[in-house]
Every structure is written in structure tokens, then in C-alpha cells.
TORLUMGU-863100 format. One record per residue (C-alpha): residue in one letter; x, y, z negated. Coordinates in steps of 0.25 Angstrom, whole numbers, padded with zeros to 4 digits, always signed. Each point is the difference from the previous one (the first is absolute). Example, Ala and Ser with C-alpha at 12.3 -4.5 7.8 and 13.67 -1.06 7.14 Angstrom:
2
A+0049-0018-0031
S+0006+0014+0002
This chain:
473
X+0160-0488-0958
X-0009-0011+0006
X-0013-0005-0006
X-0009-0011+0000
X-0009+0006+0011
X-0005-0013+0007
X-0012-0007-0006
X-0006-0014+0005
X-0013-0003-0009
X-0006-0013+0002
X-0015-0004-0005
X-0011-0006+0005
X-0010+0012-0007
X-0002+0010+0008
X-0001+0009-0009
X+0011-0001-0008
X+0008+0001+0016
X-0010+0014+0000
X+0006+0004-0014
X+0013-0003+0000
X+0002+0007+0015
X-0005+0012-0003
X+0005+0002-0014
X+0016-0004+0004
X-0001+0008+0013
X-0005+0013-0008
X+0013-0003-0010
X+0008+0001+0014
X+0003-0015+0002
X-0003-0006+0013
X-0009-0011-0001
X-0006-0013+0008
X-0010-0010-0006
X-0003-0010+0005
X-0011-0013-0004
X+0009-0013-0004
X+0013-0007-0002
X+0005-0004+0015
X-0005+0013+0006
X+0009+0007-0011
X+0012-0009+0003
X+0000+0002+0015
X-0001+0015-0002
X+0013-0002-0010
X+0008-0007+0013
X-0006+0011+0009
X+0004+0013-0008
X+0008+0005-0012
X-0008+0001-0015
X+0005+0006-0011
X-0010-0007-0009
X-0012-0009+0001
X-0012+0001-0009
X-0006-0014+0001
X-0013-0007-0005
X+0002-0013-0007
X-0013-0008+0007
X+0001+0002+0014
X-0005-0008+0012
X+0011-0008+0007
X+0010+0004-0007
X+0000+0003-0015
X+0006+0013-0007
X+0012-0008-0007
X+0002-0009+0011
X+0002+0011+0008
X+0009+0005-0011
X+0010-0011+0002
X+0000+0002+0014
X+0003+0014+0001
X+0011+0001-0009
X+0008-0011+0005
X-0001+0010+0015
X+0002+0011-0009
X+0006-0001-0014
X-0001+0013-0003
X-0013+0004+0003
X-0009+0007-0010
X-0012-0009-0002
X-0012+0001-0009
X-0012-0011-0004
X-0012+0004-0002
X-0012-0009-0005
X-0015+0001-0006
X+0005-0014-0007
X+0011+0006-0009
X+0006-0009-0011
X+0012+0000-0005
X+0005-0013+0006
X-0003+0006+0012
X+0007+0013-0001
X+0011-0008-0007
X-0001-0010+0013
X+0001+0013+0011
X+0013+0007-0008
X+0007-0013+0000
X-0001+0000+0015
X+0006+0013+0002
X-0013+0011-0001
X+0003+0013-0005
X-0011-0001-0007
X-0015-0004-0004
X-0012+0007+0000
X-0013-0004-0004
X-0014+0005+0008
X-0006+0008-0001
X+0010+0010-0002
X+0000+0014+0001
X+0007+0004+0012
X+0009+0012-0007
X+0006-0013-0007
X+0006-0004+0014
X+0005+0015+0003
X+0008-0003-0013
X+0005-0014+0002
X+0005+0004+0014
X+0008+0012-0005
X+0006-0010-0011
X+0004-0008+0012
X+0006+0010+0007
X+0008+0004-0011
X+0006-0013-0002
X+0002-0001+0015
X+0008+0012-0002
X+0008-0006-0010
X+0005-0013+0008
X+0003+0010+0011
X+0008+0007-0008
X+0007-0012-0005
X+0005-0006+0012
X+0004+0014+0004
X+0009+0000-0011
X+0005-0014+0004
X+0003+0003+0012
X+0009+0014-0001
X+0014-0002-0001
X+0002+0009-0012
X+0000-0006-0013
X-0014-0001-0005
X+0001+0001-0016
X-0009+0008-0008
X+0009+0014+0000
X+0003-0003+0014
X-0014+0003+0005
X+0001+0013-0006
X+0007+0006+0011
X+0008+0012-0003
X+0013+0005-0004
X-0003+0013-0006
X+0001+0004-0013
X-0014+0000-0003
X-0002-0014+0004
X+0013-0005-0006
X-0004+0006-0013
X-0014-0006+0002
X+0008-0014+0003
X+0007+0001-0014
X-0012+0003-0006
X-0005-0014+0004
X+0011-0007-0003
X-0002+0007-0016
X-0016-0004+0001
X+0000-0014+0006
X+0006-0009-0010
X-0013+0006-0011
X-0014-0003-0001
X-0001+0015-0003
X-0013+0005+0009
X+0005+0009+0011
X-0010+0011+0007
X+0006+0005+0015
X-0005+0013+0005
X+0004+0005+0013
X-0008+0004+0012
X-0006-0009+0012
X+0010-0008+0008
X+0012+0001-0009
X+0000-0014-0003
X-0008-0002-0014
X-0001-0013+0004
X+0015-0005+0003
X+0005+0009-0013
X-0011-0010-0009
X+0004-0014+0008
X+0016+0006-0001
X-0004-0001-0017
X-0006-0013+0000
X+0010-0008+0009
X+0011+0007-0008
X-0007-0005-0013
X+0000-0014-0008
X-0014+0000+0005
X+0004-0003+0015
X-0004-0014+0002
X-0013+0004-0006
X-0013+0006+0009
X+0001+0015+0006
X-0014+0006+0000
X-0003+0012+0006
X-0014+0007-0001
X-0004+0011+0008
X-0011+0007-0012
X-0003+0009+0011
X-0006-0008+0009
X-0008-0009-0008
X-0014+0004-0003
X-0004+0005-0012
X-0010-0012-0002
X+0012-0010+0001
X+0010+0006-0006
X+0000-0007-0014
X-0004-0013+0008
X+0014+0000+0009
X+0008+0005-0012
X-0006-0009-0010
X-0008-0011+0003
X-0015-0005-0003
X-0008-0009-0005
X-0010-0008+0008
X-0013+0007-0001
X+0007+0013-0005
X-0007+0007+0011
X-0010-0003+0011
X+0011-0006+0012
X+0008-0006-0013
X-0003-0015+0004
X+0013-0005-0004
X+0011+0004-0009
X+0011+0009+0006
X+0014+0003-0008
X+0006+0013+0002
X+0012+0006+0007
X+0006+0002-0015
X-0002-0015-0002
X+0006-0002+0013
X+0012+0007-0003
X+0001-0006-0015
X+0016-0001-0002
X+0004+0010+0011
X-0004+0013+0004
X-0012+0007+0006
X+0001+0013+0007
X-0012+0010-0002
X+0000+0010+0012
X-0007+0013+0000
X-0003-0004-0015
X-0006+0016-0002
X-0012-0007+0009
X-0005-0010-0012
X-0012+0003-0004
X-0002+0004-0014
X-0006-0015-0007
X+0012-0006+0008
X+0011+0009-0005
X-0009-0003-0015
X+0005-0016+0004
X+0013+0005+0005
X+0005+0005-0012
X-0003-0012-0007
X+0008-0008+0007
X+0010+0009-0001
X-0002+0002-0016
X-0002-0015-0003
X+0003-0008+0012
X-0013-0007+0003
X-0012+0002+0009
X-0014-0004+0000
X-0008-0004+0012
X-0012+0007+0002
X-0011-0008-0005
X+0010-0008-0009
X-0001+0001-0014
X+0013-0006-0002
X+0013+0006+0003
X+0013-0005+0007
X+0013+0002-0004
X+0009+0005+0011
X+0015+0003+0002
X+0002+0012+0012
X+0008+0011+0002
X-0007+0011+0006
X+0005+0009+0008
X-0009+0013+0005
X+0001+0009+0012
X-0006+0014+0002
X+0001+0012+0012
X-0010+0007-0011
X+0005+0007-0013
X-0005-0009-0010
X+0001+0012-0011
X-0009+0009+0008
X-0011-0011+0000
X+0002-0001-0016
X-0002+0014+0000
X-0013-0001+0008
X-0006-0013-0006
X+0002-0009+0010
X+0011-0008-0007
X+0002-0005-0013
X+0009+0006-0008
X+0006-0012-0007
X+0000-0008+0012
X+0010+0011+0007
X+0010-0001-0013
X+0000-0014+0002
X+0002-0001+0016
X+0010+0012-0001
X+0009-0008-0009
X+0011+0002+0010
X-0003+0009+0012
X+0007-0004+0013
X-0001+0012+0012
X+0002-0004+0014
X+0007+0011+0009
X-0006+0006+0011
X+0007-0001+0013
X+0001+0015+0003
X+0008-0001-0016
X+0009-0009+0007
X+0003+0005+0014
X+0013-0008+0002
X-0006-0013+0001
X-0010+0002+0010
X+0010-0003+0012
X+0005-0011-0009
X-0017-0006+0001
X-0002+0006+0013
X+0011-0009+0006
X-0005-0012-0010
X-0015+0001+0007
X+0006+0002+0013
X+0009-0013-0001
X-0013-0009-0006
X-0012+0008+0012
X+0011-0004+0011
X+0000-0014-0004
X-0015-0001-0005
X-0005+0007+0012
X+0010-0008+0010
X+0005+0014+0006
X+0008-0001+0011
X+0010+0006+0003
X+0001+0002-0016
X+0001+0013-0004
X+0014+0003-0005
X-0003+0014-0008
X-0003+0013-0002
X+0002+0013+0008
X+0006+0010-0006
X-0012+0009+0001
X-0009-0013-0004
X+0010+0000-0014
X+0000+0015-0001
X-0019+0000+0000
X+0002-0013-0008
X+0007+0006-0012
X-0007+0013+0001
X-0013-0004-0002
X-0006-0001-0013
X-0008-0014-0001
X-0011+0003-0007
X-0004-0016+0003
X+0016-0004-0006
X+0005-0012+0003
X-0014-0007+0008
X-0001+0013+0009
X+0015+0000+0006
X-0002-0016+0003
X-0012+0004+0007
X+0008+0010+0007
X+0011-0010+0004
X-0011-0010+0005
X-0006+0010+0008
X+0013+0004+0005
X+0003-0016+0005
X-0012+0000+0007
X+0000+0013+0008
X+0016+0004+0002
X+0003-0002+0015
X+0015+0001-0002
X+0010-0008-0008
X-0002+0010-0011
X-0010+0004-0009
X-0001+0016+0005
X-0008+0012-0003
X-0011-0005+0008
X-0003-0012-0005
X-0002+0006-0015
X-0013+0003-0004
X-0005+0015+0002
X-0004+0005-0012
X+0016-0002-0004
X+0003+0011+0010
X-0007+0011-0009
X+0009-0002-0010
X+0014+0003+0009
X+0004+0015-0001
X+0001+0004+0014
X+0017+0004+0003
X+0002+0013+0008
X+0008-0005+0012
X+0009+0012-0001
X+0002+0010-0012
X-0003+0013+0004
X+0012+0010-0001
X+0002+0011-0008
X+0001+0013+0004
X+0013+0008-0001
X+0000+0015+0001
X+0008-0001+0014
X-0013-0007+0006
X-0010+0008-0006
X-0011-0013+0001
X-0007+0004-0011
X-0013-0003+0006
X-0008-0009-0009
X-0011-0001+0008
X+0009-0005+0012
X+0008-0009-0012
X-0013-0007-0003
X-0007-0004+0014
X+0016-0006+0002
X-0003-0009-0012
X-0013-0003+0003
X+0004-0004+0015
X+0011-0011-0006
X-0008-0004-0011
X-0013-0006+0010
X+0012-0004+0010
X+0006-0009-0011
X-0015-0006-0005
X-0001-0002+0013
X+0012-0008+0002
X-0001-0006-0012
X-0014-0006+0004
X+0005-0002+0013
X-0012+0010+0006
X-0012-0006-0007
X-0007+0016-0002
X-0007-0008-0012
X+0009-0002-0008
X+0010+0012+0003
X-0013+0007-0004
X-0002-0007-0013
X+0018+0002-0004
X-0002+0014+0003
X-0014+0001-0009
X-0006+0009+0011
X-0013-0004+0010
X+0000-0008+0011
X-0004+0012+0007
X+0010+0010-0006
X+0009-0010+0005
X-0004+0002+0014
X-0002+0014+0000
X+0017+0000-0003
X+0003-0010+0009
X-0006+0008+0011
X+0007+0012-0005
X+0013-0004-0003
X+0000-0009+0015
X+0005-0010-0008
X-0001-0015+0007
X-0007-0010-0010
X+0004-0012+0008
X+0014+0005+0002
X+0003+0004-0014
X-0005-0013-0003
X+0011-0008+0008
X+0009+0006-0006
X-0006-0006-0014
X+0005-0013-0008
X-0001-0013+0007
């Protein structure tokens, strides 16, 4: 999935360049800084940004006049202000132009790391939303939820129960079956529809922040606290906010949590008053939340009142009959988002066989990946064997090419030493073909050395590239 990667900063200190530069490029974004407003806006027009992090006071050019500029040559570029003169009408002045948002100097630079992911996520989401415009298949709620197996349809009537109610919802499942679209599927099934969406990753927000993002603080709660800031759960007052990897909250938010849950209100850190919400909360787990109770590392109580009704999302190797159905779904979307052409029209029949074989340890993200791989690399009009990744190879069961005859008592071939080298021999031909000769991966199917491998080529006289084409195509 592709990220925010590329990074413009713009300031006249060149320390804050030095800083910024080396702690972005250790978080794996690319970065170039450069010292005021019109050299930022010529390297805009000369190469592609994801995000620009920008000085107000500048020389030439200021940091929201370059703003302005920037986003009418690229509306949706990820910009963030920065100044060492923050006020609020100033903050309020750069987020009415179009900034992402506003940070005030000095600032630590994890703060940016943080920002930046924030960004990415939302960058995601838009991607995703004009993915979903653009497909010719309905695009409801359910429909995203792809799959026509019984698992998924009984999940999909399960949703259709639970949406109407307020009632708290806690999804488990494991990584990339689609916690996300199961929560989204809930709210926009709901009378809460038209109301906010918000969805929190707890496990990617420091500990330090945590009760911050989730619930607000006062101005002067802490030492960076120089204004007020509301909270997701204030942000998603009269509709839904969906908790991922809710087993990751630290204990003294999950002490806040439960309180919301309990009473319906929050209390921003460093607020002595609290503030009445409406929000239905939806949490989502890959962990056992009833192991974690057992060790302490969740609140008892706070469980109860998440698992109120709990919602399990299937793996994809429990549902083997629609990975064909998604496989062709991805393939139709990667041939149009990737401009492939010729388009692929399918798959093999050796490419169907590994795809439903394999387990899919990474469901539902992990055969997308596949298929995205697949558009890239197939050199024919279908997706084949050779295209897929390797490790899906060591999960096919080699087929003999030829079974291997009984003996009768008229033939007297009761040699079971002479019966297993003629197995052997047709069971490294048909690896063979089936890799179409690669000794590496014959190897790896038939869970014997590269150098075993060899030894009984050379023995056997068997022709690795012949056998190979005679292999799928």
C-alpha cells in the first residue's frame, strides 16, 4: 500500500533542516529541506511530495503564502505549519487554508513521526474511498465484505442484527481479515451513519499520548500543552469511534475507558470538569482479551463491558471458497490501478490450484499482496505459477506423475527397493515441471537439500530444463 514517503521541509534555521532531515530519514521517509518559501515552491513544480512541512516566517516567501500556493497545484497534498509564534488565530488561520496541521516550536521531533503517520492513515482512507467509487460493483457496507461463504454470510447477518443498536461491539479476528471494514459495515448500517467514523489505532500511539488523542487536554496539562485540544471521542460525539488493537491501552487509559463506557463522559487531562459524550464504541483485538485479564494486563470490568457482544471475523484459510471470488476482485481493481496492459484475464489452473491451497497466515491483506505481485510480474495474459510468491510453493503437495503399479503374482515385481527409486524418480520430475526446472524450489516441494537434489538429478539422468518445459505455462 503506498505511504507518505516524500517529505519537503522548508525553514530558514538550519538546524530545525538538520533535525528534521535526520530524524524523518531514520523513520524511513525520504527527505529534502530546503531554506525558504520560493525554493520550496520551485522544488513542488520540479518533483512529486507527499507532504511539506513548512515554517511560517520565511524569507521571500512566507509559510501560509506558500500554503496557498501549493495546494492550489496540488489539493491533495499533505502540508504541515510550523512556527515559534504560535497563537491560536494563527493555528486557526493555517487549518482554514488547508494545513493538516499545526505545530508549535519547539517541538519534539517524535511529535512529527506521529503527525506523519496520522497523515498517512488518512491518506489511506481517501485512497480507499475513491477506490470504492470507482469499482463497478455495488459499494454498500455488506458489499465490501466480499465473500459468499457461509462464514461470511453468517457474519453479514450478524451485522445486519447489531447495526440498528447502540450496543458496544468488540471484533476479534486475526491481522488482515478486515476488522476495520466489519466496524465501518456497523456504523454505516446504523442511525448513526451521518454522524463521524473515528478510528484509533491504540497500538500505534505512544504510551505518553494516548489519553491525550483519545481524550483531550487542557492548556497547561502538560509541558507541550499550549492550547486546548478535544479528543477523538469528542470528535466522534453522536456517532461511532472504532478502538483498534484495544488490548494495547495502557492501564490509566483503559481506567478512562471504562468510564465512558460506564457513564458516558470523559475528562480531558488536566480538566477538572468533564464532558458529556454520545458514542458507540466498537473495539477490535487479534489478542485474547480474557488471557490478558487472567495476567493483569486488562481490566476485568472493562472486558465485560467491551465484550458485551462479541463479533469474530473468519480467517480466510476457514473460508476457502471465496479466495478465488477476492482473488479475481483484486486482480480486476490492480489491472485497472496499475494500468496493465494487456489486462490480465484470470487464473491458471495451476495458479487456482496453489491459491486455494495455501493457508494464508496474512488472510485477506496477504492474498491481495500476492495478486498485486502477480500484476506486476506475470509475463503472459494469465496470472501462473511463476508469478506467485515462493513461499506459496511449500505449501502444494507435490503429485506423483504416474502411480506406481501393483504387483501381481504373475509379474513377481515385488521389489520394494526398485518400487521406491521409481517414485522418487516421478516425484523430482513432477517438482520439476511444476517449477518449470528452478532446482530451488523443486528442492523446497520436495523438503530435501539443494544438494540431495543434485546428487538425484545426476543419478536418475533426469533433464532439469526438459522436465521443466514440459511444466505449466
Amino acid at each position: 500500500m503506498p505511504a507518505l514517503r516524500q517529505v519537503l521541509v522548508a525553514d530558514d534555521e538550519p538546524s530545525i533542516r538538520h533535525v528534521l532531515t535526520l530524524v524523518l530519514t531514520d523513520s524511513g521517509y525520504e527527505v529534502r529541506a530546503v531554506s525558504d518559501g520560493e525554493e520550496a515552491l520551485r522544488e513542488l513544480a520540479a518533483h512529486s511530495y507527499d507532504v511539506v512541512i513548512s515554517d511560517v516566517r520565511m524569507p521571500k516567501l512566507d509559510g501560509l503564502q506558500l500554503l496557498e500556493k501549493a495546494l492550489t497545484q496540488q489539493p491533495e497534498l499533505t502540508f504541515l505549519v510550523m512556527s515559534a509564534y504560535g497563537s491560536k488565530d494563527l493555528a486557526l488561520s493555517a487549518v482554514s487554508k488547508g494545513a493538516w496541521d499545526f505545530i508549535e516550536k519547539p517541538f519534539k521531533p517524535e511529535e512529527i513521526v506521529f503527525l506523519l503517520r496520522k497523515a498517512e492513515e488518512r491518506s489511506r482512507l481517501m485512497r480507499e474511498n475513491r477506490r470504492l467509487k470507482l469499482e463497478d460493483r455495488p459499494t454498500g457496507p455488506l458489499d465490501r465484505l466480499s465473500g459468499t461463504s457461509e462464514p461470511m454470510q453468517q457474519l453479514k447477518r450478524n451485522i445486519t442484527r447489531l447495526a440498528p443498536v447502540s450496543t458496544t461491539v468488540l471484533i476479534s479476528g486475526e491481522s488482515g481479515t478486515g476488522k476495520e471494514l466489519v466496524a465501518r459495515a456497523l456504523h454505516e448500517l446504523s442511525l448513526r451513519a451521518a454522524q463521524p467514523f473515528v478510528a484509533v489505532n491504540c497500538g500505534a500511539i505512544p504510551a505518553g499520548l494516548i489519553e491525550s488523542e483519545l481524550f483531550g487536554h487542557a492548556r497547561g496539562a502538560f509541558t507541550d500543552a499550549r492550547t486546548a485540544k478535544r479528543g477523538l471521542f469528542s470528535e466522534a460525539d453522536g456517532g461511532t469511534i472504532f478502538l483498534d488493537e484495544v488490548g494495547e491501552l495502557p492501564m490509566q487509559a483503559q481506567v478512562k475507558l471504562l468510564r465512558v463506557l460506564q457513564e458516558g463522559e470523559v475528562r480531558p487531562v488536566g480538566e477538572s470538569k468533564v464532558e458529556k459524550v454520545d458514542v458507540r464504541v466498537i473495539g477490535a483485538t487479534l489478542r485474547d482479551l480474557g488471557k490478558l485479564v487472567e495476567k493483569g494486563e486488562f481490566r476485568e470490568d472493562l472486558f465485560f463491558r467491551l465484550n458485551v457482544v462479541p463479533l469474530k471475523v473468519p480467517a480466510l484459510r476457514d473460508r476457502k471458497d471465496d479466495v478465488l471470488l477476492l482473488g479475481r476482485e483484486f486482480l480486476n481493481r490492480f489491472n485497472r490501478d496499475l494500468n496493465r496492459d494487456p489486462p490480465l484475464t484470470g487464473f491458471s489452473p495451476e495458479a487456482e490450484s496453489l491459491l486455494t491451497a495455501y493457508a494464508w497466515p496474512g488472510n485477506v491483506r496477504e492474498l491481495e499482496n500476492a495478486v498485486e505481485r502477480a500484476v506486476l510480474l506475470s509475463e503472459s495474459t494469465l496470472v501462473d505459477l511463476a508469478s506467485l510468491p515462493e513461499k506459496l510453493w511449500t505449501a502444494r503437495p507435490v503429485a506423483a506423475a504416474t502411480a506406481v503399479p501393483l504387483p501381481t503374482p504373475d509379474s513377481m515385481q515385488f521389489s520394494l527397493k526398485r518400487a521406491i527409486t521409481t517414485v522418487e524418480e516421478q516425484f523430482i520430475k513432477a517438482a520439476l515441471r511444476q517449477t518449470r526446472g528452478n532446482r530451488t524450489r523443486a528442492a523446497e516441494l520436495l523438503e530435501i537439500s539443494h544438494r540431495a537434489l543434485l546428487y538425484k538429478i545426476k543419478d536418475y539422468g533426469i533433464d532439469p530444463d526438459a522436465e521443466g518445459e514440459k511444466g505449466p505455462r
